[in-house]
N, CA, C and O atoms as a CHARMM CRD file, in Angstrom:
* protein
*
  292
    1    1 UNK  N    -46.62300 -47.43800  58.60600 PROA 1      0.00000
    2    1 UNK  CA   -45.46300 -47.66000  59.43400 PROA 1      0.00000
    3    1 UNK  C    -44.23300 -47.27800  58.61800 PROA 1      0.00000
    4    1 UNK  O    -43.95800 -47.71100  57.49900 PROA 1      0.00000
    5    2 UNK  N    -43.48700 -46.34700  59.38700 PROA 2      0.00000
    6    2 UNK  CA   -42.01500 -46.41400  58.46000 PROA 2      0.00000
    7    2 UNK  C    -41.28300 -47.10000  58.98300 PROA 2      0.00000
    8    2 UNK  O    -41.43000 -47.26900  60.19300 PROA 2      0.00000
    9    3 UNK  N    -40.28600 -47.71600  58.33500 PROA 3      0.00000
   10    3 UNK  CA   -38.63500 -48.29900  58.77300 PROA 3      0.00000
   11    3 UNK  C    -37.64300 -47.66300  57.80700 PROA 3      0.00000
   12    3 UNK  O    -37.62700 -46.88300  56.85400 PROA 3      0.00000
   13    4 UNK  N    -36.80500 -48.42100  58.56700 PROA 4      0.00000
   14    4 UNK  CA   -35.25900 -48.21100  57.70100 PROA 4      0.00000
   15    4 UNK  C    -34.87700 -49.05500  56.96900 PROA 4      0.00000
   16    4 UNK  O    -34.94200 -50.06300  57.67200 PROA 4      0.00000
   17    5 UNK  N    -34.32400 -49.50000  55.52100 PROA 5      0.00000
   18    5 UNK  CA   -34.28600 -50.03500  55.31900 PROA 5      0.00000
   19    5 UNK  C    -32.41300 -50.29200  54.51200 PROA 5      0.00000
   20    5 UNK  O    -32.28000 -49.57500  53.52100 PROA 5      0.00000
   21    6 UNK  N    -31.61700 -50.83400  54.71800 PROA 6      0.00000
   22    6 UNK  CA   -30.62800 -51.34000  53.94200 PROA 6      0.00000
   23    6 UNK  C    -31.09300 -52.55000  53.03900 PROA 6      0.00000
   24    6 UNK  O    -31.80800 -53.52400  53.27500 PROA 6      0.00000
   25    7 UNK  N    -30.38200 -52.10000  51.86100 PROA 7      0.00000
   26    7 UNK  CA   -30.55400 -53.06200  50.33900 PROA 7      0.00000
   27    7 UNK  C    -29.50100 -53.81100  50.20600 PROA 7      0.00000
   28    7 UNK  O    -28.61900 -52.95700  50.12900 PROA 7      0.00000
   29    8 UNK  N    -28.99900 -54.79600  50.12800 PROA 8      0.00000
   30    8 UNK  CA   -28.00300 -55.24100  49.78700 PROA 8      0.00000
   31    8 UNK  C    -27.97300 -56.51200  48.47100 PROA 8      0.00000
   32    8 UNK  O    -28.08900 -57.73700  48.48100 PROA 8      0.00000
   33    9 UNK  N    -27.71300 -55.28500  47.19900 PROA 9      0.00000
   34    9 UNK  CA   -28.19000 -56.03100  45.76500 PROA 9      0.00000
   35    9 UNK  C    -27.05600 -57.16000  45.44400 PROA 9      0.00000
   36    9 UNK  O    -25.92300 -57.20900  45.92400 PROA 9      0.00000
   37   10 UNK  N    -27.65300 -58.05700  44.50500 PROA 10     0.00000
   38   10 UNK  CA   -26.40100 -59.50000  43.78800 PROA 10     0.00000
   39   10 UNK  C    -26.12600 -60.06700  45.17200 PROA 10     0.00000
   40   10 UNK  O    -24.99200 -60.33400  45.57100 PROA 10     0.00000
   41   11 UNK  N    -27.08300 -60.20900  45.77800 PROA 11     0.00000
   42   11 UNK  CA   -27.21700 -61.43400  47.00900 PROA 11     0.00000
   43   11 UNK  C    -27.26800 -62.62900  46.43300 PROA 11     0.00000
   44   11 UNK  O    -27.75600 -62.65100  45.30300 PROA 11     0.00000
   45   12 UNK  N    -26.91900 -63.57900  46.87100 PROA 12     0.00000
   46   12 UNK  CA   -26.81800 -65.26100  47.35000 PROA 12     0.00000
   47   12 UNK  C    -28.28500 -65.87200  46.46300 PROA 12     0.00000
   48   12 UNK  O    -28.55400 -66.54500  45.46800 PROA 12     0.00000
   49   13 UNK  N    -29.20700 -64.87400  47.95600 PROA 13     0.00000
   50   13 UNK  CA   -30.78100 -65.21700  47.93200 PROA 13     0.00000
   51   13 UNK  C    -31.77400 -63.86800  48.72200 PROA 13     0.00000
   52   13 UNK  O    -31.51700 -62.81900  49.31300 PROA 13     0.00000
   53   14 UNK  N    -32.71200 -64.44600  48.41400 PROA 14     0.00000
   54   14 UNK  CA   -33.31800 -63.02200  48.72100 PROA 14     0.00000
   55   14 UNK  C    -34.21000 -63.25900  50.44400 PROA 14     0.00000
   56   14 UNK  O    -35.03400 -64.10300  50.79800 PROA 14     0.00000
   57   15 UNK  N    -33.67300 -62.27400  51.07100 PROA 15     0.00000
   58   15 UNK  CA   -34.15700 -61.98800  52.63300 PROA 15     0.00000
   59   15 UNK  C    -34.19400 -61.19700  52.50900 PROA 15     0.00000
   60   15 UNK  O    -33.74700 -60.36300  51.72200 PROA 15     0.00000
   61   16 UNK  N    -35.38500 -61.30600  54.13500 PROA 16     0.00000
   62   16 UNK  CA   -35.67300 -59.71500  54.73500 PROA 16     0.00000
   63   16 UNK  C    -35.03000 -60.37500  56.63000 PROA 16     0.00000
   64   16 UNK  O    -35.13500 -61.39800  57.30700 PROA 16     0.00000
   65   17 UNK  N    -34.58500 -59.42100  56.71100 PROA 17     0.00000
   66   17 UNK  CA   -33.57100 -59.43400  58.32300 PROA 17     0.00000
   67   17 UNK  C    -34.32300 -58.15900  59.10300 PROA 17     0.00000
   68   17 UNK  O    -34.46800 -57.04600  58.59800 PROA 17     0.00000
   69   18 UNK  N    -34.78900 -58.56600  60.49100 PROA 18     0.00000
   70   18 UNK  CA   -35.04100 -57.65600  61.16100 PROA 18     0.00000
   71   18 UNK  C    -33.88900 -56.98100  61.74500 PROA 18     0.00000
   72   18 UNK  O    -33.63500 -57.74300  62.67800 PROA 18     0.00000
   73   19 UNK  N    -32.90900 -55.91500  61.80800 PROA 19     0.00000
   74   19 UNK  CA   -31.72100 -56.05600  62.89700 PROA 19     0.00000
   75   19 UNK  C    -31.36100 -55.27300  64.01400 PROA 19     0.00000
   76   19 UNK  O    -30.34600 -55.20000  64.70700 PROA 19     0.00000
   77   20 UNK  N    -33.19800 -54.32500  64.00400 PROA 20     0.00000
   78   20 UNK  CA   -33.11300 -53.37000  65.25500 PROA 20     0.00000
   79   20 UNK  C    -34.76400 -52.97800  65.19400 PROA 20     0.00000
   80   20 UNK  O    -35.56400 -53.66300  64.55700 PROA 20     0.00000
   81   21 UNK  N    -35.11800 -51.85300  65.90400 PROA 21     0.00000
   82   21 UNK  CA   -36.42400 -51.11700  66.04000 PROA 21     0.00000
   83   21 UNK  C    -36.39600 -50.50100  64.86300 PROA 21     0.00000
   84   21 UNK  O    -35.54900 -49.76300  64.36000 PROA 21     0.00000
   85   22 UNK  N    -38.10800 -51.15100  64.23100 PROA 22     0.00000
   86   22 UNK  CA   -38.14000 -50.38700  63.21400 PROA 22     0.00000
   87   22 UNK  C    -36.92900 -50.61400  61.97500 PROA 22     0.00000
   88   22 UNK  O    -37.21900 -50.03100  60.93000 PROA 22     0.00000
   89   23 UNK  N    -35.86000 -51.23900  61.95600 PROA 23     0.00000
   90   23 UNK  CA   -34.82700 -51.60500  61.16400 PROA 23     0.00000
   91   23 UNK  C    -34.31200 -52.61100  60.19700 PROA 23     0.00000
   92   23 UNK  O    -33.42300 -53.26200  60.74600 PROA 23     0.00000
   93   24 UNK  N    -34.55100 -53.04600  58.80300 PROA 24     0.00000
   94   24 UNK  CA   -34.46300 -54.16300  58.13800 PROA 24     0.00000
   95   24 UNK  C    -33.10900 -53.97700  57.44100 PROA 24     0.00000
   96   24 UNK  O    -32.42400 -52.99400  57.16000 PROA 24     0.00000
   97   25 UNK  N    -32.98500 -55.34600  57.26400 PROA 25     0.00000
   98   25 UNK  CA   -31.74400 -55.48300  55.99800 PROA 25     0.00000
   99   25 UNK  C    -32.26000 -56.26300  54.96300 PROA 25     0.00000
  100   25 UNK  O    -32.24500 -57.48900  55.06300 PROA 25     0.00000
  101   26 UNK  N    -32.78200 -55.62000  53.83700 PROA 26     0.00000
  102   26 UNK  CA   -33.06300 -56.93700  52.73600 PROA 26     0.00000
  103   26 UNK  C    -32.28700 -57.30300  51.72000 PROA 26     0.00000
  104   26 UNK  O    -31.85400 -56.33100  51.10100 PROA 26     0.00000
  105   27 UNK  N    -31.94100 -58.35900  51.30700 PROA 27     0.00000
  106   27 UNK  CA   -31.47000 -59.20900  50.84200 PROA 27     0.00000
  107   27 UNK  C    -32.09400 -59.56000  49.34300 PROA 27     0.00000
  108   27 UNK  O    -32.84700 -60.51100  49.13000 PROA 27     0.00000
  109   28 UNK  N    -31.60400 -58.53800  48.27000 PROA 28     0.00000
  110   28 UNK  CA   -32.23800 -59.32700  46.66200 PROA 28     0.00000
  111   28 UNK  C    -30.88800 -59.75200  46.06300 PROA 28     0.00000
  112   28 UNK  O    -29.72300 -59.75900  46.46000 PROA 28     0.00000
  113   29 UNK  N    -31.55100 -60.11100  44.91000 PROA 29     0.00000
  114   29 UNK  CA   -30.74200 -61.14900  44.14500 PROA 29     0.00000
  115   29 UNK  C    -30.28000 -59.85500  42.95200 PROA 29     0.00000
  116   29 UNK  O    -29.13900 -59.48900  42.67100 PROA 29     0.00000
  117   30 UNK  N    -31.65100 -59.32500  42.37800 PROA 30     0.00000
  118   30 UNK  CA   -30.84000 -58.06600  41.09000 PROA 30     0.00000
  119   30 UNK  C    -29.91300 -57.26400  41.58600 PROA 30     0.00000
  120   30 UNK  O    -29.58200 -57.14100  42.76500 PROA 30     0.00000
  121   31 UNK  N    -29.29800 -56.44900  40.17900 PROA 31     0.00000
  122   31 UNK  CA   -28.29400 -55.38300  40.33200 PROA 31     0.00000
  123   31 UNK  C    -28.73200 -54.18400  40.96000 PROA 31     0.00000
  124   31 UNK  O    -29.77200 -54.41000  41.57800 PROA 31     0.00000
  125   32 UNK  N    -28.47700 -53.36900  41.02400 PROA 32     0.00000
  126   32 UNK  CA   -28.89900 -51.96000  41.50400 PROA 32     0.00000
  127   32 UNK  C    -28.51000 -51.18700  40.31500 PROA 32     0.00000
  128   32 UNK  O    -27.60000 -50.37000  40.16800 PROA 32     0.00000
  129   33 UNK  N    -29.72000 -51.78200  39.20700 PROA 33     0.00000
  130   33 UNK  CA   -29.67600 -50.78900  37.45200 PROA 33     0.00000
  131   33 UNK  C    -31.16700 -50.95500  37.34600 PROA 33     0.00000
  132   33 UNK  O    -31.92900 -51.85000  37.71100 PROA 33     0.00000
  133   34 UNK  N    -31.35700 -49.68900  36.66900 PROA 34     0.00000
  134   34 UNK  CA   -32.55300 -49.36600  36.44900 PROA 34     0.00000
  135   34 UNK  C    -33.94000 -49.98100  37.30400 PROA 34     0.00000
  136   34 UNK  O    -35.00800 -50.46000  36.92300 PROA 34     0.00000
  137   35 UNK  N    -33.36300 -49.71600  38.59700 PROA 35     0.00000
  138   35 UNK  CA   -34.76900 -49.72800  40.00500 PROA 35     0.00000
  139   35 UNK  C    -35.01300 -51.09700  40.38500 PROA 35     0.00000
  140   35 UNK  O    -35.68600 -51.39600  41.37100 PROA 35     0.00000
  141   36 UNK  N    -34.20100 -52.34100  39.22800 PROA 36     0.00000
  142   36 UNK  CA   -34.46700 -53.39100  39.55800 PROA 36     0.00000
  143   36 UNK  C    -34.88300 -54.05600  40.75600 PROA 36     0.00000
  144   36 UNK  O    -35.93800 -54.61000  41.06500 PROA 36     0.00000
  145   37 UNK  N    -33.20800 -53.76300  41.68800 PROA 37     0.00000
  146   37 UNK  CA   -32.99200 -54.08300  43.47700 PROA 37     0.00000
  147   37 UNK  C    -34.51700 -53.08400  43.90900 PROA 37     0.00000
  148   37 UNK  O    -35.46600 -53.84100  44.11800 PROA 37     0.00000
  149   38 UNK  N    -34.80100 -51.90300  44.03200 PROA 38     0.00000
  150   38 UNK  CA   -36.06800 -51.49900  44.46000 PROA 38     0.00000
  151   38 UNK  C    -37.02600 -52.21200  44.26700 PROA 38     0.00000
  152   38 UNK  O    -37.75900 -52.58800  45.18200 PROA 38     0.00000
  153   39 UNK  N    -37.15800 -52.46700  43.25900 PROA 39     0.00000
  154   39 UNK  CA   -38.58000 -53.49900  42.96200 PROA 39     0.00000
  155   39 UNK  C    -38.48300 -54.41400  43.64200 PROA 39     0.00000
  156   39 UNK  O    -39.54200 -54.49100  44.26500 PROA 39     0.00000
  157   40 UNK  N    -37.60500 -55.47100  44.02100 PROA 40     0.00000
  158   40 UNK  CA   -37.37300 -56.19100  44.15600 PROA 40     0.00000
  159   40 UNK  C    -37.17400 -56.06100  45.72400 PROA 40     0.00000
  160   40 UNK  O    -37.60300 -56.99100  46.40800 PROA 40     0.00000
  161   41 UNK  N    -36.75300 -55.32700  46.15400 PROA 41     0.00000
  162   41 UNK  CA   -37.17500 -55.08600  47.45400 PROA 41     0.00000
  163   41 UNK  C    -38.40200 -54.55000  48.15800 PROA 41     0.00000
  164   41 UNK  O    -38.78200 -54.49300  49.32800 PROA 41     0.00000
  165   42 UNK  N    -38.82800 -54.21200  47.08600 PROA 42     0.00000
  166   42 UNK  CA   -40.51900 -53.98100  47.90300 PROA 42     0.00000
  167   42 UNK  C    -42.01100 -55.04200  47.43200 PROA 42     0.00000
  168   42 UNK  O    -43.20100 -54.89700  47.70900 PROA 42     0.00000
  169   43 UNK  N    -41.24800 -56.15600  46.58100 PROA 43     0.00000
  170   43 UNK  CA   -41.76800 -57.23300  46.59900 PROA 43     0.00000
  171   43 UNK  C    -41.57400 -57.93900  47.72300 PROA 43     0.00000
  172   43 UNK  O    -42.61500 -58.40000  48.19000 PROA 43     0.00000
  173   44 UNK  N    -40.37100 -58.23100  48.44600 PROA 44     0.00000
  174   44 UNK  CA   -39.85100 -58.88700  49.38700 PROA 44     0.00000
  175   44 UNK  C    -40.58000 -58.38500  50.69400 PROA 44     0.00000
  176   44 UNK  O    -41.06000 -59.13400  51.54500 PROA 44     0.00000
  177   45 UNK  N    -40.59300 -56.73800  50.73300 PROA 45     0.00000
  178   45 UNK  CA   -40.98800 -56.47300  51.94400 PROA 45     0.00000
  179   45 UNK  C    -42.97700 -56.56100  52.21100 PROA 45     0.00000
  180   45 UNK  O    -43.70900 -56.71400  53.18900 PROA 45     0.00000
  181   46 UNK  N    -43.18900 -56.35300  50.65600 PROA 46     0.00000
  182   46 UNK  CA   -44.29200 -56.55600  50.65200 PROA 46     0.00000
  183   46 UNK  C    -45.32800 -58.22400  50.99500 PROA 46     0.00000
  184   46 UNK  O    -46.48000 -58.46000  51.35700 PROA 46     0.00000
  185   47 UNK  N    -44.06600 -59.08800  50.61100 PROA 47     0.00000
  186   47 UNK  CA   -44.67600 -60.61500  50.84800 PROA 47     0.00000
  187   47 UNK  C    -44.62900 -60.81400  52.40700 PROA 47     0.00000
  188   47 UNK  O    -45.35200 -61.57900  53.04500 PROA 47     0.00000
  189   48 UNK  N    -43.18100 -59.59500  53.14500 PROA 48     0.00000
  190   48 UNK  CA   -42.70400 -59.82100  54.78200 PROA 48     0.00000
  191   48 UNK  C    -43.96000 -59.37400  55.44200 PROA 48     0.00000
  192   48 UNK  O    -44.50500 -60.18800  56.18800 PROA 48     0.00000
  193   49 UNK  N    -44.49500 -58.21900  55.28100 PROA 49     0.00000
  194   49 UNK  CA   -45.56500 -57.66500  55.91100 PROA 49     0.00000
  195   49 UNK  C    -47.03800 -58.47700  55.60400 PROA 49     0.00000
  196   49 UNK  O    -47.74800 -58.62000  56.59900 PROA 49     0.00000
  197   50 UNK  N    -47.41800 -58.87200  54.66400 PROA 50     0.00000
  198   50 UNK  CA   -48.39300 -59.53200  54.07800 PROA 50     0.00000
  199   50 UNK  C    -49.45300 -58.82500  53.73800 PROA 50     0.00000
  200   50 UNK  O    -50.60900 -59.10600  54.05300 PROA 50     0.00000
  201   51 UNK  N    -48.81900 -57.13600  52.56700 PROA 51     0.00000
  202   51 UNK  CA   -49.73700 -56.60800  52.14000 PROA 51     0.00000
  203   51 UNK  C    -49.66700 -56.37400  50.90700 PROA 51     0.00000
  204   51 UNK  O    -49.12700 -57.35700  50.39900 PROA 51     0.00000
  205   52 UNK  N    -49.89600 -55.66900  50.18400 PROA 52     0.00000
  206   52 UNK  CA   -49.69300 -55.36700  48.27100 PROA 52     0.00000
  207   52 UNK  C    -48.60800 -54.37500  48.05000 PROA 52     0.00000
  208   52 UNK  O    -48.29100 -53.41100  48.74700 PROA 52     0.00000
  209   53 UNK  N    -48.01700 -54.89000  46.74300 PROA 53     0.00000
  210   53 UNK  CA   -46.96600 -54.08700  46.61500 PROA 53     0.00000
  211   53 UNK  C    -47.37100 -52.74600  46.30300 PROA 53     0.00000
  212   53 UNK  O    -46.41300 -52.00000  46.10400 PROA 53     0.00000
  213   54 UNK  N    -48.52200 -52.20600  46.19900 PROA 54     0.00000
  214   54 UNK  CA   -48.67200 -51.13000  46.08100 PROA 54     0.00000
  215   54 UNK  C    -48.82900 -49.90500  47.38800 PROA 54     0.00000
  216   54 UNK  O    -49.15200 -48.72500  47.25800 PROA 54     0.00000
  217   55 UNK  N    -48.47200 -50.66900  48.67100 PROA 55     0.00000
  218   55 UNK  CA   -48.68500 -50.07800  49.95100 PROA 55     0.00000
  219   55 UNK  C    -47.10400 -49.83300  50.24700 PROA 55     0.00000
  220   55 UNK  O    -46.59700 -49.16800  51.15100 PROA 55     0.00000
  221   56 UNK  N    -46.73800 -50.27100  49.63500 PROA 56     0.00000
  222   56 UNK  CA   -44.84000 -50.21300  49.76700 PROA 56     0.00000
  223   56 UNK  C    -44.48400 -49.30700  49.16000 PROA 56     0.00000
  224   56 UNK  O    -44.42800 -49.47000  47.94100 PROA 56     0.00000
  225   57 UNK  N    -44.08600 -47.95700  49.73000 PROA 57     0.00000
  226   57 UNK  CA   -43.37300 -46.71700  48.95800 PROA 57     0.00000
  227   57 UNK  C    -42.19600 -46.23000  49.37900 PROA 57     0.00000
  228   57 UNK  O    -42.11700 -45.98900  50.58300 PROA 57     0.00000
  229   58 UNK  N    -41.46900 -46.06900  48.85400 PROA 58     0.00000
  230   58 UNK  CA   -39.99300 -45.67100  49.24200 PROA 58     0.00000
  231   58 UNK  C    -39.73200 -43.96800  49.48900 PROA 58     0.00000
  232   58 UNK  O    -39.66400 -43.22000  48.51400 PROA 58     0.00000
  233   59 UNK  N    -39.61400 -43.52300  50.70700 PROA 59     0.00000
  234   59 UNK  CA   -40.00100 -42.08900  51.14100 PROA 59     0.00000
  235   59 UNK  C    -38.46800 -41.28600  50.75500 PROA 59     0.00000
  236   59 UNK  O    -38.35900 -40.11300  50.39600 PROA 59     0.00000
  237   60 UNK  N    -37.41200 -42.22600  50.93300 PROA 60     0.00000
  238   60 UNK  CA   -36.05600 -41.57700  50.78200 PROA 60     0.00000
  239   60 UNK  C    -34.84900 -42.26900  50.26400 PROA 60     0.00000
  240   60 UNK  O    -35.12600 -43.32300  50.83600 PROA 60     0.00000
  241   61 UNK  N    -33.92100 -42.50100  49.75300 PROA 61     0.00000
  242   61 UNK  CA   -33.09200 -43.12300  49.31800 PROA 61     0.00000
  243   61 UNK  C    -33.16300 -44.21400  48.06600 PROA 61     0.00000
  244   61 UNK  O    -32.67300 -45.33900  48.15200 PROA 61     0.00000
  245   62 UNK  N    -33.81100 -43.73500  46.94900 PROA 62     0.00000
  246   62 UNK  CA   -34.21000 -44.03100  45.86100 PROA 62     0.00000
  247   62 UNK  C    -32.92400 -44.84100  45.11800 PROA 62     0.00000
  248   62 UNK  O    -32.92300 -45.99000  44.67500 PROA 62     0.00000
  249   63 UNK  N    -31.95000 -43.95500  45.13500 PROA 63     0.00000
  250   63 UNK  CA   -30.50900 -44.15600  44.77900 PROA 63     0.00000
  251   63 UNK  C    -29.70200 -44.59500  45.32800 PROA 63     0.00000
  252   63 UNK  O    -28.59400 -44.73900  44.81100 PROA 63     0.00000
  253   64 UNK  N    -30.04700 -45.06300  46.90400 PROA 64     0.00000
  254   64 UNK  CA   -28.88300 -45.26600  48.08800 PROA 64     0.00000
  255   64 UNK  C    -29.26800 -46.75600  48.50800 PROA 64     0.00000
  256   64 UNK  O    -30.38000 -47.23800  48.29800 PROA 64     0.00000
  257   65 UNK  N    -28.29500 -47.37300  49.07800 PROA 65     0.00000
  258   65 UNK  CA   -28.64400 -48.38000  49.59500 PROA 65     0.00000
  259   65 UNK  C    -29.13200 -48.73800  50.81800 PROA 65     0.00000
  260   65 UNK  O    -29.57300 -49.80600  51.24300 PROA 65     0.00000
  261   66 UNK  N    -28.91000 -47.20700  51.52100 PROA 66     0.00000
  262   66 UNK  CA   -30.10700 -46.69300  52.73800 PROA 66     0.00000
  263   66 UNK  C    -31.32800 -46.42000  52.69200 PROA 66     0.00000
  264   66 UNK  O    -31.34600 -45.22200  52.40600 PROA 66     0.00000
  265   67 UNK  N    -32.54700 -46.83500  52.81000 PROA 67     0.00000
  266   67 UNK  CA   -33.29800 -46.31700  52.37100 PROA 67     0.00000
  267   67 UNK  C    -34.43200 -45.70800  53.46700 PROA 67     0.00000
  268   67 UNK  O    -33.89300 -45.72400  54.57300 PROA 67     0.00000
  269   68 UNK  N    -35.63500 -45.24400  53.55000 PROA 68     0.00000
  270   68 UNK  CA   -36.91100 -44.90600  54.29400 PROA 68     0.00000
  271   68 UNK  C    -37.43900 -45.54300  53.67800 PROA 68     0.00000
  272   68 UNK  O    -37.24000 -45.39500  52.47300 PROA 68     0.00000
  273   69 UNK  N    -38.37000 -46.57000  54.09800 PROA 69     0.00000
  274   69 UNK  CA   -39.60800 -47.19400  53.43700 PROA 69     0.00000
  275   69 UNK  C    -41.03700 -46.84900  54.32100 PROA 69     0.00000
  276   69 UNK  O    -40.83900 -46.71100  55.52800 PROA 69     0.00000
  277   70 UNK  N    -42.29000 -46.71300  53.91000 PROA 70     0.00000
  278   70 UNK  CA   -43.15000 -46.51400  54.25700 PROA 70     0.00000
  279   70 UNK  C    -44.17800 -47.18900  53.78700 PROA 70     0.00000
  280   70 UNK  O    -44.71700 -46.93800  52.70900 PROA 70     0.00000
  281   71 UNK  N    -44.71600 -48.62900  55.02900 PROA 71     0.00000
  282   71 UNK  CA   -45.97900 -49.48600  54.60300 PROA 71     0.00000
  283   71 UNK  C    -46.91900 -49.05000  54.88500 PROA 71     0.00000
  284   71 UNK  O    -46.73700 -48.29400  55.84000 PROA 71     0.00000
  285   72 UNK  N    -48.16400 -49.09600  54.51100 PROA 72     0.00000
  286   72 UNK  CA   -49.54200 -48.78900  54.93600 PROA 72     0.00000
  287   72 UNK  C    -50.06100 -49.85000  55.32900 PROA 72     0.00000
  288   72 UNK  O    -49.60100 -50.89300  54.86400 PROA 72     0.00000
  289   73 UNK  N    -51.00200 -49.90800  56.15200 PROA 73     0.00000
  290   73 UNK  CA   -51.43800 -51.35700  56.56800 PROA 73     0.00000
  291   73 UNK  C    -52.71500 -51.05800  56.55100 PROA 73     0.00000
  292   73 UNK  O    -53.55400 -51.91500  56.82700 PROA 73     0.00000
């Protein structure tokens, strides 16, 4: 399955927000240095879906806070 995903790093606390089709906003706590917020967002999305973080790959926006994510189920 792909979605969309917005990152929004040095959060509060860490969520995942559904806020359209196919559309998340997640919510981590790290910076956005050295892939931290990524990791950290595909832990999050990986605990949301309830599969391994290794099914969680990031197809586009590596660097952006937009991203493509792509789960396997």
């Amino acid at each position: 399955m792909k979605i969309f995903v917005k990152v929004k790093p040095r959060s509060r606390e860490a969520a995942v927000e559904k806020t359209g089709p196919n559309q998340f906003q997640v919510k981590v706590k790290a910076p956005p240095k050295e892939g931290k917020a990524n990791q950290e967002m595909i832990e999050a999305l990986a605990l949301h879906f309830g599969v391994s973080k290794s099914r969680v790959t990031i197809l586009s926006g590596l660097k952006s806070n937009q991203k493509i994510v792509n789960i396997e189920d």
